[in-house]
C-alpha positions as CSV (number, residue, x, y, z in Angstrom):
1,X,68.1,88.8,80.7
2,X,71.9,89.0,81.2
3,X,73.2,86.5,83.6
4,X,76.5,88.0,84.9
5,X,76.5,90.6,82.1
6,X,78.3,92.9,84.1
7,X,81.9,92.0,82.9
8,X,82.9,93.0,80.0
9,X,83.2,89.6,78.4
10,X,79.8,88.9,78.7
11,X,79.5,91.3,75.7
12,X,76.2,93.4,77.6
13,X,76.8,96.4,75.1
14,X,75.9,93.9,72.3
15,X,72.7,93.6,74.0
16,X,72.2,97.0,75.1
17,X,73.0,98.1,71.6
18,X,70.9,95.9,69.8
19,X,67.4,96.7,72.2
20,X,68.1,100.5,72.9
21,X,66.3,101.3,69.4
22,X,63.6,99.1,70.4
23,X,63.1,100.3,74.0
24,X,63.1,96.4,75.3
25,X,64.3,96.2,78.7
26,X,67.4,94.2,79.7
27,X,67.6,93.2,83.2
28,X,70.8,92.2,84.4
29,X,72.8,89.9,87.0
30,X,76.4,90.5,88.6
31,X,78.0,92.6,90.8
32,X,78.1,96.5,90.2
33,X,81.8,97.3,88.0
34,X,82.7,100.6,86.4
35,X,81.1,99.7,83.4
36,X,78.1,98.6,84.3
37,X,77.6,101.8,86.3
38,X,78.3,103.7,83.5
39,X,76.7,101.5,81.0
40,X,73.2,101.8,83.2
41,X,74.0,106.0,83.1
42,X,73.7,105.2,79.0
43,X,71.2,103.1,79.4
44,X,67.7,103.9,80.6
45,X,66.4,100.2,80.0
46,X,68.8,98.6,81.6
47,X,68.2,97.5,85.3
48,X,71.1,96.0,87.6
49,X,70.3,93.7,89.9
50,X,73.4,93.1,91.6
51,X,74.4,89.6,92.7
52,X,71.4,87.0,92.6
53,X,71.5,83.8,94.6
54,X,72.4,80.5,93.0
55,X,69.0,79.0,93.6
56,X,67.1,82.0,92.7
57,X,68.7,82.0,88.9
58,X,65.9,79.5,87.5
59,X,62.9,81.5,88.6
60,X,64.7,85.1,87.0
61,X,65.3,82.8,83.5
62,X,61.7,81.6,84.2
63,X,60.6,85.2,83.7
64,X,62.7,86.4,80.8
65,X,61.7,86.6,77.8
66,X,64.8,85.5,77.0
67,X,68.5,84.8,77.7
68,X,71.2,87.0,75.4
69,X,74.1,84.4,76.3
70,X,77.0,86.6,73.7
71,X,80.2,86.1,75.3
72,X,82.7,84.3,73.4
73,X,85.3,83.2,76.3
74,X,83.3,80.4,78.0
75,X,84.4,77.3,78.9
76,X,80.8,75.7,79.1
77,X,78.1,76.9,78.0
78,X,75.9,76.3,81.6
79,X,74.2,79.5,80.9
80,X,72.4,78.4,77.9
81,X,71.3,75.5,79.3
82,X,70.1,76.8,82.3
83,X,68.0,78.9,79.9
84,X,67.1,75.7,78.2
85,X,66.2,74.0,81.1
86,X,63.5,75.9,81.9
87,X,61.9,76.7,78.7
88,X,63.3,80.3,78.1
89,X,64.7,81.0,74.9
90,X,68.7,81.4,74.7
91,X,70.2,84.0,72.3
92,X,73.7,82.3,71.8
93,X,77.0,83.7,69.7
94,X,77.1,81.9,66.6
95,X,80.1,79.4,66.6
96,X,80.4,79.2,70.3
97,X,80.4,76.9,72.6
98,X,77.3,78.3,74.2
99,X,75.9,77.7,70.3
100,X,77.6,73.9,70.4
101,X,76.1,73.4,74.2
102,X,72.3,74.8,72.8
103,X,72.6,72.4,70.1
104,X,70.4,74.6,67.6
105,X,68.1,74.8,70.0
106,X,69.3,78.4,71.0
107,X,69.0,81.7,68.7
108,X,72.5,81.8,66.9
109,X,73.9,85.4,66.2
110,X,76.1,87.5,64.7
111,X,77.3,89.9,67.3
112,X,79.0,91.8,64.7
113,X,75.8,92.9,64.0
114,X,73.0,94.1,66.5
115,X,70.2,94.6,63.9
116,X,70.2,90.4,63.8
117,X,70.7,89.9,67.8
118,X,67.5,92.4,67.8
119,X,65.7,90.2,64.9
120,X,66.6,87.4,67.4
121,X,65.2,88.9,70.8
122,X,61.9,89.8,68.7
123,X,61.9,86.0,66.9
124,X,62.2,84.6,70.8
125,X,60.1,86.7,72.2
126,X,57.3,85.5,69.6
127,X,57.9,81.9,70.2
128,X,55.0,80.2,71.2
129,X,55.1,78.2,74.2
130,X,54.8,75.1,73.2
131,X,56.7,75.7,70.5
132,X,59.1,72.6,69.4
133,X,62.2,74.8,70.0
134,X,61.4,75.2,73.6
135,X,60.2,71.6,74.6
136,X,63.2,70.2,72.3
137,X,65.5,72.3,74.5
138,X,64.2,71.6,78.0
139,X,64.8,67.9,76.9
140,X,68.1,68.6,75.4
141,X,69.2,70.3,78.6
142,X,67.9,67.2,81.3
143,X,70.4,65.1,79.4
144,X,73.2,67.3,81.4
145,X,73.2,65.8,84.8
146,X,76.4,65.1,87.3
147,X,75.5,62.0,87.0
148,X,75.6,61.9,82.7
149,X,79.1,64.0,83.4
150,X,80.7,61.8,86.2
151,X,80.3,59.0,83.3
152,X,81.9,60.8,80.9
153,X,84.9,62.1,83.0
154,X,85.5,58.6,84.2
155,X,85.6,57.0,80.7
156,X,87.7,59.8,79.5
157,X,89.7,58.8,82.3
158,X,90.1,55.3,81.3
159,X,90.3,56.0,78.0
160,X,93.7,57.8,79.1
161,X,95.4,54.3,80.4
């Protein structure tokens, strides 16, 4: 699963790329652009499936097998943790901030190289699940609330005085 793959920073040829060989299919989130369209013409696994409701993004993650999470221009890595959160595996770019937000806990790769993010996909797609990766994770992940990051603004804040 791609969440919002469909612009070009969220690096979905990586992904594409690295699963064509292997026939696995990628399903995809975000509105229809040029490249999409053309990269789903490429493509044949690939399936777009347009803009998905907020509340309706846990239940897709739910049913991944995993989450490729490549883009290297986040400010947050929310994506990986919503992967987290619910137990799904989270294929992260290595020395990112979705790798610092997954705190090892995610599948760090080198997107230079789609032989290794397809050696990830197959390792997270072995996982057991109650595997220590994916309970650590979902643990790791509840420690994000609004409340945790209302603290943390607010002594930041103060800190600033």
């Amino acid at each position: 699963l791609c969440l919002g793959g469909t612009r070009p920073k969220k690096r979905l040829d990586l992904v594409l790329a690295a699963t064509a060989e292997h026939g696995i299919p990628v399903v995809c989130t975000g509105p229809a652009t040029p490249e999409s369209s053309a990269l789903a013409e490429r493509y044949a696994h690939l399936t777009l499936t347009g803009v998905i409701e907020p509340h309706r993004i846990p239940a897709l993650l739910r049913a991944a097998g995993c989450a490729a999470i490549l883009s290297t221009s986040e400010g947050f890595g929310l994506p990986a943790l919503e992967a987290l959160a619910v137990g799904t595996p989270a294929l992260v770019t290595r020395d990112s901030v979705q790798a610092e937000t997954a705190a090892g806990f995610g599948f760090e790769v080198n997107t230079d190289d789609p032989e290794a993010i397809a050696t990830a996909i197959a390792a997270a797609f072995e996982l057991d699940p109650g595997d220590a990766r994916l309970s650590g994770g979902i643990a790791h992940a509840r420690r994000f609330t609004w409340a945790a990051t209302a603290e943390a603004l607010v002594s930041h804040w103060r800190s600033l005085l």
